[in-house]
C-alpha positions as CSV (number, residue, x, y, z in Angstrom):
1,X,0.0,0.0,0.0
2,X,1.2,3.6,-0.9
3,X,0.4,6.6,1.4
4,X,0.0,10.1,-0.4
5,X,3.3,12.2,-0.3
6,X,3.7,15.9,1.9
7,X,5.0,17.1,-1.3
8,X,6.0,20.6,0.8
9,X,9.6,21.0,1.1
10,X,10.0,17.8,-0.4
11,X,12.1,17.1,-3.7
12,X,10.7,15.9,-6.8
13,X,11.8,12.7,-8.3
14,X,15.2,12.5,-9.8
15,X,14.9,13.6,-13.5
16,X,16.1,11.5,-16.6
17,X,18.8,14.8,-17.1
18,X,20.1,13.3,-13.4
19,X,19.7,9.4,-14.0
20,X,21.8,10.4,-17.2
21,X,24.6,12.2,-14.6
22,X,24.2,9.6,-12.1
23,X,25.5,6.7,-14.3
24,X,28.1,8.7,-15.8
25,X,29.2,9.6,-12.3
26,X,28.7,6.0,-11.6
27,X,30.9,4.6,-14.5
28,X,34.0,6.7,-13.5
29,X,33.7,7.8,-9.7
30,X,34.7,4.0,-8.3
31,X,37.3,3.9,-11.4
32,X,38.5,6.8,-9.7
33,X,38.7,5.9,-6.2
34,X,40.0,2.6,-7.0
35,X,43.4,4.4,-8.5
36,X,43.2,7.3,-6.0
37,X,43.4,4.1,-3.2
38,X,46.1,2.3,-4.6
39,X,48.1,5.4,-5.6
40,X,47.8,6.3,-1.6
41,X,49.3,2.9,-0.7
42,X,52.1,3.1,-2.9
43,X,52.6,6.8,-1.2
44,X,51.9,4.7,2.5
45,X,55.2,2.9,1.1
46,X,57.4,5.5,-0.1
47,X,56.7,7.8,2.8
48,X,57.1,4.9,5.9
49,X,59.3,5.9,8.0
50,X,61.9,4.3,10.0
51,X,60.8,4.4,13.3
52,X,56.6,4.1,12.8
53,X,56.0,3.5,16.1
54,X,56.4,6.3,18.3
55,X,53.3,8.9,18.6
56,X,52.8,10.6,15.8
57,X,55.3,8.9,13.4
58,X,52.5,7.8,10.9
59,X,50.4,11.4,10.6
60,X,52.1,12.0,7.1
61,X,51.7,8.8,5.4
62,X,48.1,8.2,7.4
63,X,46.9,11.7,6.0
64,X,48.2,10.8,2.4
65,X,45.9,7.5,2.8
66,X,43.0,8.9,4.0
67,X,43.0,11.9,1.3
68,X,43.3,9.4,-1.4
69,X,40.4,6.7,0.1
70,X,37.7,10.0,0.4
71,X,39.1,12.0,-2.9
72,X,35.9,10.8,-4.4
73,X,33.3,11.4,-2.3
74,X,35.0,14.9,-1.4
75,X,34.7,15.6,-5.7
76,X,31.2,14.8,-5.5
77,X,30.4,17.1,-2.5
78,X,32.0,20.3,-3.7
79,X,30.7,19.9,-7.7
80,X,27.1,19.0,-6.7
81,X,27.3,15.4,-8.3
82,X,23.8,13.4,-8.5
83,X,26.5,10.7,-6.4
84,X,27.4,12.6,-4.0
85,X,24.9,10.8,-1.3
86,X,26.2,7.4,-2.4
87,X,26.8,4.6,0.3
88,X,30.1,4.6,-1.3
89,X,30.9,7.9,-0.2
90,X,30.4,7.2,3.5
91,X,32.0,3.9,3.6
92,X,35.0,5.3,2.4
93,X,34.6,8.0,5.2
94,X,34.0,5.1,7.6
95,X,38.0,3.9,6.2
96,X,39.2,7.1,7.3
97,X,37.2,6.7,10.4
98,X,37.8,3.9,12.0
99,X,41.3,2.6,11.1
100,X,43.2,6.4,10.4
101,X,41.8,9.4,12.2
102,X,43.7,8.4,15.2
103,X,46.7,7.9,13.3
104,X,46.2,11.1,11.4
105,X,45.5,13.1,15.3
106,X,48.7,11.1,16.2
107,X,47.2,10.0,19.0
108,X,48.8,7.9,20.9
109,X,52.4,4.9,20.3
110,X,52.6,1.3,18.5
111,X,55.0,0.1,20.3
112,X,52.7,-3.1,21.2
113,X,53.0,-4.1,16.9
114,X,56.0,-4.9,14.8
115,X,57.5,-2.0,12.6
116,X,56.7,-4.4,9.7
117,X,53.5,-5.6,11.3
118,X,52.8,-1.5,11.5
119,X,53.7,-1.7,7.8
120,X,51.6,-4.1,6.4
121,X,48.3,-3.0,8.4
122,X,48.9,0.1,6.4
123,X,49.1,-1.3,2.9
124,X,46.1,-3.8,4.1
125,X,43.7,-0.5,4.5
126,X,44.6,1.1,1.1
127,X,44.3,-2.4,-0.6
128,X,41.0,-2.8,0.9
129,X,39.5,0.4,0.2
130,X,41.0,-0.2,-3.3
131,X,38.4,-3.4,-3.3
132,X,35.9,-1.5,-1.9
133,X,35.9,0.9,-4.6
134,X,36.1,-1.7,-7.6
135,X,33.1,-3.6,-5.6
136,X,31.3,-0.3,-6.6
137,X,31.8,-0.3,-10.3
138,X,29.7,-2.5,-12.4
139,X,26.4,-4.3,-12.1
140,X,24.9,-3.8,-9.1
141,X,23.5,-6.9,-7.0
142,X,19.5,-7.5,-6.6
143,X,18.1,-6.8,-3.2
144,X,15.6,-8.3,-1.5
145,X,12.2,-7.7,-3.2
146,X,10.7,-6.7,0.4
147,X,13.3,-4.6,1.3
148,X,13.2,-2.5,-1.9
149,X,9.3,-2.7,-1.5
150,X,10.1,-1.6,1.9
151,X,11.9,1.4,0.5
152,X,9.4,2.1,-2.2
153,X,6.5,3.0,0.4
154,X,5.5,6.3,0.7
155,X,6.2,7.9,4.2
156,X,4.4,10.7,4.4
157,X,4.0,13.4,7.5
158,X,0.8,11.4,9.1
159,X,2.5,7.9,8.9
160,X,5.9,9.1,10.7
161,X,4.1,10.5,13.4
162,X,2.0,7.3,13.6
163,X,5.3,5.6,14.2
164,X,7.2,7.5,16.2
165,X,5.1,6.8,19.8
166,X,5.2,2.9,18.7
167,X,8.5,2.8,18.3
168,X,9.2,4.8,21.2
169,X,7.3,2.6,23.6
170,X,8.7,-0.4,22.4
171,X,12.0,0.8,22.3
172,X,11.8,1.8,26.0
173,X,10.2,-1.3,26.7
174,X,13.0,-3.0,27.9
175,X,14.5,-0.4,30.5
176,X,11.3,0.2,31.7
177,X,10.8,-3.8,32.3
178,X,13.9,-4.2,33.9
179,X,12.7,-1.5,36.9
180,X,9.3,-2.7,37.4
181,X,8.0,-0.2,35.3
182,X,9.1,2.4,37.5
183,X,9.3,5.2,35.7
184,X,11.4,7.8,38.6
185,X,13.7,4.9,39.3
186,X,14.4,4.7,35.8
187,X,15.7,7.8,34.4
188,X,17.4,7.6,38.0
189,X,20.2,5.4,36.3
190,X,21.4,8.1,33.6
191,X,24.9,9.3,34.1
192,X,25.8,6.1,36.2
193,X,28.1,3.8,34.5
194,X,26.9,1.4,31.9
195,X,28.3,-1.6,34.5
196,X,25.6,-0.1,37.7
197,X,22.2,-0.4,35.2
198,X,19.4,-3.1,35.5
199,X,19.2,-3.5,32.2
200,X,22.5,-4.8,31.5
201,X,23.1,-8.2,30.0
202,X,26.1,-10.6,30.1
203,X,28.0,-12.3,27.5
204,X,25.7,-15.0,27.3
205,X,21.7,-14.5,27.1
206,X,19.2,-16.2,28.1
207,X,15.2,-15.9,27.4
208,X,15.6,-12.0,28.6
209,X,17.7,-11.9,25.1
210,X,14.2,-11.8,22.8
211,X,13.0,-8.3,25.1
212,X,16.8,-7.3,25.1
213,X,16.6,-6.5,21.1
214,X,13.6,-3.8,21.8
215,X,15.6,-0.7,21.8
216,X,16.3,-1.3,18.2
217,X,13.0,0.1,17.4
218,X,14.4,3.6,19.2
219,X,17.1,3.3,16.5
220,X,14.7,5.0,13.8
221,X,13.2,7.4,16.2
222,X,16.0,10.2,15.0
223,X,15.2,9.6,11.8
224,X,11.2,9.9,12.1
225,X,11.9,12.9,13.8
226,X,13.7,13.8,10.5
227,X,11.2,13.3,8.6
228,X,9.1,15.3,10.8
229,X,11.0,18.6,10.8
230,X,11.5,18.9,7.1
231,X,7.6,18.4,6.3
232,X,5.9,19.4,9.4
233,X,8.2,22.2,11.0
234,X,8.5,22.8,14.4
235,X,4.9,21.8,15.0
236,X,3.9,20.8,18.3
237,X,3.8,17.0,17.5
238,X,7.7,17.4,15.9
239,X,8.4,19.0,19.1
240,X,7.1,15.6,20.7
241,X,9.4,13.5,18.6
242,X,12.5,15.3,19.6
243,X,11.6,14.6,23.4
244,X,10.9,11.1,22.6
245,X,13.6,10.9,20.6
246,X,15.9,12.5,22.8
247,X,15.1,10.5,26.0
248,X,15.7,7.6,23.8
249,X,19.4,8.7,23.0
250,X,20.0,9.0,26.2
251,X,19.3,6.0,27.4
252,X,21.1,4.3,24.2
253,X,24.1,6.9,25.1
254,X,23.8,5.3,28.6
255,X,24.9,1.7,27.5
256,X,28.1,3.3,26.5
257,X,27.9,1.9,22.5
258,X,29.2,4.7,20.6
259,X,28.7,3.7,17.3
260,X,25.1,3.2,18.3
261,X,24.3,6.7,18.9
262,X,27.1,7.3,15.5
263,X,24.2,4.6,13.4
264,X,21.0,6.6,15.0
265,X,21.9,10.3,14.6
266,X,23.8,9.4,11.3
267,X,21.3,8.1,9.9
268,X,18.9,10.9,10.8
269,X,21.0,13.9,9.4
270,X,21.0,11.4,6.0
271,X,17.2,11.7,5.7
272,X,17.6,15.3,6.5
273,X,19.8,15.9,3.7
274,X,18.1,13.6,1.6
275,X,14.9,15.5,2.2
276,X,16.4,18.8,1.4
277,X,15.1,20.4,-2.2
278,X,18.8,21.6,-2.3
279,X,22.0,23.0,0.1
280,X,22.4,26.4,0.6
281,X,25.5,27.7,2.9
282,X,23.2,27.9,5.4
283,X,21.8,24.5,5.5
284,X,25.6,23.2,4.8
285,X,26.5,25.2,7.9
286,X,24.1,23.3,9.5
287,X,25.1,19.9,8.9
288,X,29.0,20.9,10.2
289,X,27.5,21.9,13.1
290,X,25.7,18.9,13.3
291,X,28.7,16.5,12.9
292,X,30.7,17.8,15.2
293,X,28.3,17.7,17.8
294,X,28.0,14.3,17.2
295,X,31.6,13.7,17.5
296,X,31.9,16.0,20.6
297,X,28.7,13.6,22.0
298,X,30.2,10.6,20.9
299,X,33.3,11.7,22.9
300,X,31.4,12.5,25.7
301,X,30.1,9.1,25.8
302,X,33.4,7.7,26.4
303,X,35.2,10.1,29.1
304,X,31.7,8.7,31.3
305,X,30.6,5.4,30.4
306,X,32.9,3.4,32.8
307,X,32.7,6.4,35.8
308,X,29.5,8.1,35.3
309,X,28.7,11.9,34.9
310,X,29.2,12.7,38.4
311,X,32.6,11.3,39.2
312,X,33.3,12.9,35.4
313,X,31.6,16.1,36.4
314,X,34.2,15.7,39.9
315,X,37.2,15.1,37.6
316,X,36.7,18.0,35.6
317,X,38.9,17.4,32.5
318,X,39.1,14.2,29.9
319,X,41.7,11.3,30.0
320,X,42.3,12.1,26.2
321,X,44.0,15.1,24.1
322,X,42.3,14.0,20.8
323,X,39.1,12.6,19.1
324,X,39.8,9.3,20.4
325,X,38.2,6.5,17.7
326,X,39.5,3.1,18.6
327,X,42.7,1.5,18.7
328,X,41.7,-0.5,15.5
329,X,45.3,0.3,13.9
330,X,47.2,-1.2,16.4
331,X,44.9,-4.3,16.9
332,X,44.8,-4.8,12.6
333,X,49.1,-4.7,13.4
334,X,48.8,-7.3,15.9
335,X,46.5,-9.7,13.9
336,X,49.0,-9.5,11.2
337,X,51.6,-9.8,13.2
338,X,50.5,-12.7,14.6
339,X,48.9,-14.8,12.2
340,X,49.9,-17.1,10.2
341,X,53.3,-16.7,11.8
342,X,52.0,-17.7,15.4
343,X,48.4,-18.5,14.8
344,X,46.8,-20.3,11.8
345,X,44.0,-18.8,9.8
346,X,40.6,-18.9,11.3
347,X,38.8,-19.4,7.8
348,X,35.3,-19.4,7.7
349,X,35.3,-19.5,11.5
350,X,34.7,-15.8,11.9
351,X,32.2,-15.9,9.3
352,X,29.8,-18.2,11.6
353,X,30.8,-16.5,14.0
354,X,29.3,-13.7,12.9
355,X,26.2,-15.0,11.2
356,X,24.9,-17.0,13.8
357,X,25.0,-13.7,15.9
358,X,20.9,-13.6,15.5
359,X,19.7,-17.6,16.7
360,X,18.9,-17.1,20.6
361,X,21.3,-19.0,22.4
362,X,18.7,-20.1,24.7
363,X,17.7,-22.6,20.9
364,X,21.4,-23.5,20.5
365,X,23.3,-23.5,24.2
366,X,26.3,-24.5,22.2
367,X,26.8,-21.1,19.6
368,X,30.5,-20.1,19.2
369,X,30.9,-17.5,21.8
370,X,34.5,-16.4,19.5
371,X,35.7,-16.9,16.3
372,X,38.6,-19.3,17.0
373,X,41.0,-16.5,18.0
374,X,41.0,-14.7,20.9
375,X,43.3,-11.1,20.4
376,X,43.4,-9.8,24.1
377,X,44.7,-13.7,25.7
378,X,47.4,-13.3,22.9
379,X,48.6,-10.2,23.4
380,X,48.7,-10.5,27.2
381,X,44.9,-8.5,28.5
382,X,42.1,-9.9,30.2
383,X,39.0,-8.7,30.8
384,X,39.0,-6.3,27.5
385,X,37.1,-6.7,24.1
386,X,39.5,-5.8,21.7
387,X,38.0,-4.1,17.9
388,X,40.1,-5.1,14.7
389,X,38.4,-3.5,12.2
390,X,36.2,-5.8,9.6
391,X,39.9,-6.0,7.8
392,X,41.4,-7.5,10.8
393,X,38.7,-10.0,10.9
394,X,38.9,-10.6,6.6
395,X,43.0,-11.0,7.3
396,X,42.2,-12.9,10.2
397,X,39.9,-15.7,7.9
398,X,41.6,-15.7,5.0
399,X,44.7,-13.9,4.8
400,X,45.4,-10.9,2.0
401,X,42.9,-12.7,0.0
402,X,40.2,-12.1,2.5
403,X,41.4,-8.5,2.8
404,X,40.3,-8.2,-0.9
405,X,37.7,-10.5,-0.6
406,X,36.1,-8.2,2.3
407,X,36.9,-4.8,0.6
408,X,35.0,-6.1,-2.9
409,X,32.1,-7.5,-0.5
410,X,31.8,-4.2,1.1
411,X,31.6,-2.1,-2.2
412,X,29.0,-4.5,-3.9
413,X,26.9,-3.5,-0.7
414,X,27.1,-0.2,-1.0
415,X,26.4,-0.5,-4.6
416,X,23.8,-2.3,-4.0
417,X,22.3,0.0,-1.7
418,X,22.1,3.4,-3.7
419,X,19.2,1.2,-5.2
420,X,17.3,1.9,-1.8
421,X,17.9,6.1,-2.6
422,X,16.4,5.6,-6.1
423,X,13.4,3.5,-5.3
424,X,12.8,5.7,-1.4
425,X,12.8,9.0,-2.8
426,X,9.8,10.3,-0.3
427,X,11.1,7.4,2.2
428,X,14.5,7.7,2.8
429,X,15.0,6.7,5.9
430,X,15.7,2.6,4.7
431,X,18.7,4.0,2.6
432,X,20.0,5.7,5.5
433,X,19.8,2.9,8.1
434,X,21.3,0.5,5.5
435,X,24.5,3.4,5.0
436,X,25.0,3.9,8.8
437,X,25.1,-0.2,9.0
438,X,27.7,-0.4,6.3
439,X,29.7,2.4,7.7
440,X,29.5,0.8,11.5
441,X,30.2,-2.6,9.5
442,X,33.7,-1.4,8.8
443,X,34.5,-1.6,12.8
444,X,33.4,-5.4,12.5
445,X,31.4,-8.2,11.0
446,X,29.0,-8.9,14.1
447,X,28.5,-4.9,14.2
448,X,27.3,-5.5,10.4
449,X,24.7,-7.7,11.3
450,X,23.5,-6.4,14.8
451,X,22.9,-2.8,13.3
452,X,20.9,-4.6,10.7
453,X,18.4,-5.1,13.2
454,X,17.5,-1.6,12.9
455,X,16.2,-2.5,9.4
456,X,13.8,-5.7,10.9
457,X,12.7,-3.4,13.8
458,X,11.5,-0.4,11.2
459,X,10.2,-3.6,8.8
460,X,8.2,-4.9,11.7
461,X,6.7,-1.0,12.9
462,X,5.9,-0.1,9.4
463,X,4.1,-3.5,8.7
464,X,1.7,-2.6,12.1
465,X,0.8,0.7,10.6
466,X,0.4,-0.5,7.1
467,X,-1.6,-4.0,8.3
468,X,-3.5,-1.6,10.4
469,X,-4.4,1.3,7.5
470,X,-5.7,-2.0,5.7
471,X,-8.1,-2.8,8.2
């Protein structure tokens, strides 16, 4: 079923003059970032230097990377390119991202990885973005019939307000169960540590799992708000949405998951843009600002999810002199480092690993609980989960063919996906979910299919209002 369309405010479907520019774009964009990527690695090599290790040794050749992997989508931005909101474009800003902005800040020593094993993590990023950008060009792959058909239904003003208090409630569901449904006890636990909170779960789950996954629905809750603001203004049920949607960040923000609140808000300022009939400098200004208070939040996040807001608040000043990201770098250096020279390949280990991330354990008690390899026992830490990067993991399977394999996998998504932004024109907000789960992908294959859930959870709301408009 198709709703009518709030055509206020609301661009017109792309014309055959932009289909025309979009597959030209399309035939020499990825051709581009494919040589831009492997002209950065062969610069990564030249400009190594001896002693990679210390802090800040690797800002010139991790800056000469990084420039080369997002060349593209920064060509697009500036000349106004029908591509320029490809998925492409932001998994190559999720390279840059997650394996080299800390590098790039020169944030903090390698000294735990090999200068060659520093090396080689190096030329494994520029070869995989390489892939990535090849995976691009060409056919794209067919997706799902239902999730295009997903993409292709009309949201209109009437149907994202219908959704927002539905997925509010159920996304809140699950913090409100775990305190009895008391509401003052609740909101009690914000600013305490993510370790001090009811609703916490352990490694393994049990039947409390199934009401665990609730707060996906809150995942789309920024972007109905969206949605909201561009056709409704700051009417007095858009005003409502932000609350709800900004009660639900912070109890997402709570649990400590960065990329969580990186996926949500994301993915919101993509069906902003989306929405927009066209970027003035003001509305540009706009979205700056908006990033970097997403970074600044997302920093936040980490200085007082293991001591809360108050002991924060007591302390006065942050443990860190720079946007810190992850230590992905250094772990993709130790992976390489170790395997195959102390460690075999995992194979399609990790790939299990990761896809049986949805069955309940409570139907299979015996579900991997790792993928055959265990980074913090081998280099020495306990008690730590340690991120590699969804190249660590590819190296980890299958070696340098895996790091190509991944790469190529990753760009055929993405690909793949722009199909989502051509069929969703007045419903963009399945397009932007399935970019913010390819660019929180790139931190790790399990992260690739948890943030997928966000997709089911706005599948399963939609299909309530529709089943119910029907009746």
């Amino acid at each position: 079923m198709r709703t009518n369309v709030d055509v206020t405010g609301v661009r017109s479907a792309p014309s055959y003059l932009d289909a025309v520019s979009e597959r030209a774009a399309k035939s020499t964009g990825p051709i581009t970032g494919f040589v831009a990527a492997l002209l950065g690695t062969i610069a990564v090599i030249v400009l190594f230097p001896e002693q990679p290790s210390p802090r800040g040794a690797l800002m010139v050749p991790a800056a000469m990377l990084a420039l080369a992997i997002i060349i593209v989508p920064f060509l697009r931005a500036v000349t106004g390119a029908a591509t320029k909101m490809n998925a492409e474009n932001f998994v190559a800003l999720g390279f840059v991202y997650w394996l080299l902005l800390d590098l790039v800040q020169g944030a903090y020593d390698l000294r735990d990885a090999s200068d060659e094993a520093l090396r080689l993590a190096m030329i494994a990023i520029g070869l995989s973005a390489a892939a990535m950008w090849l995976g691009v060009a060409g056919r794209t792959w067919r997706l799902p019939r239902g999730l295009m058909g997903l993409a292709a239904t009309s949201l209109d003003s009437k149907t994202a307000w219908k959704l927002v208090p539905i997925c509010f409630a159920l996304g809140m569901l699950n913090y409100a169960y775990a305190v009895n449904f008391d509401i003052p006890l609740m909101f009690s636990y914000l600013g305490q540590n993510r370790w001090e909170v009811p609703w916490g779960r352990g490694q393994l789950g049990g039947w409390s799992s199934f009401i665990d996954q609730l707060p996906y629905f809150g995942y789309v809750l920024p972007s109905l708000t969206a949605v909201l603001l561009v056709r409704r203004g700051f009417r007095f049920t858009t005003l409502l949405a932000i609350g709800m949607s900004v009660v639900m960040l912070l109890f997402l923000a709570q649990g400590g998951g960065r990329r969580i609140i990186g996926v949500t808000c994301g993915a919101a300022l993509i069906v902003w843009v989306q929405l927009q009939p066209r970027l003035n400098v003001r509305k540009v200004l706009t979205i700056v600002v908006a990033v970097i208070s997403l970074l600044w939040l997302m920093q936040f996040m980490l200085n007082v999810r293991t001591v809360g807001y108050a002991e924060f608040a007591f302390r006065g000043e942050s443990e860190y002199d720079y946007l810190h990201v992850d230590d992905n770098f250094l772990r993709l250096a130790q992976v390489i480092q170790i395997v195959p020279a102390e460690r075999d390949h995992v194979y399609g280990k990790q790939l299990i690993f990761a896809a049986v991330r949805p069955v309940p354990r409570v139907f299979w008690p015996n579900k991997p609980v790792d993928p055959g390899f265990d980074l913090p026992s081998e280099v020495g830490l306990r008690g730590v989960s340690l991120s590699t990067s969804i190249i660590g993991e590819w190296y980890l399977s299958f070696g340098w063919i895996g790091v190509l394999l991944g790469g190529w996998l990753h760009g055929r998504l993405a690909g793949s996906a722009n199909g989502l932004r051509l069929v969703g024109n007045h419903n963009p907000v399945v397009f932007a979910l399935a970019v913010m789960v390819l660019v929180a992908g790139m931190r790790s294959m399990q992260d690739l299919v948890i943030m997928s859930y966000a997709l089911v959870a706005w599948w399963a709301a939609n299909r309530l209002i529709v089943k119910n408009a029907r009746s």
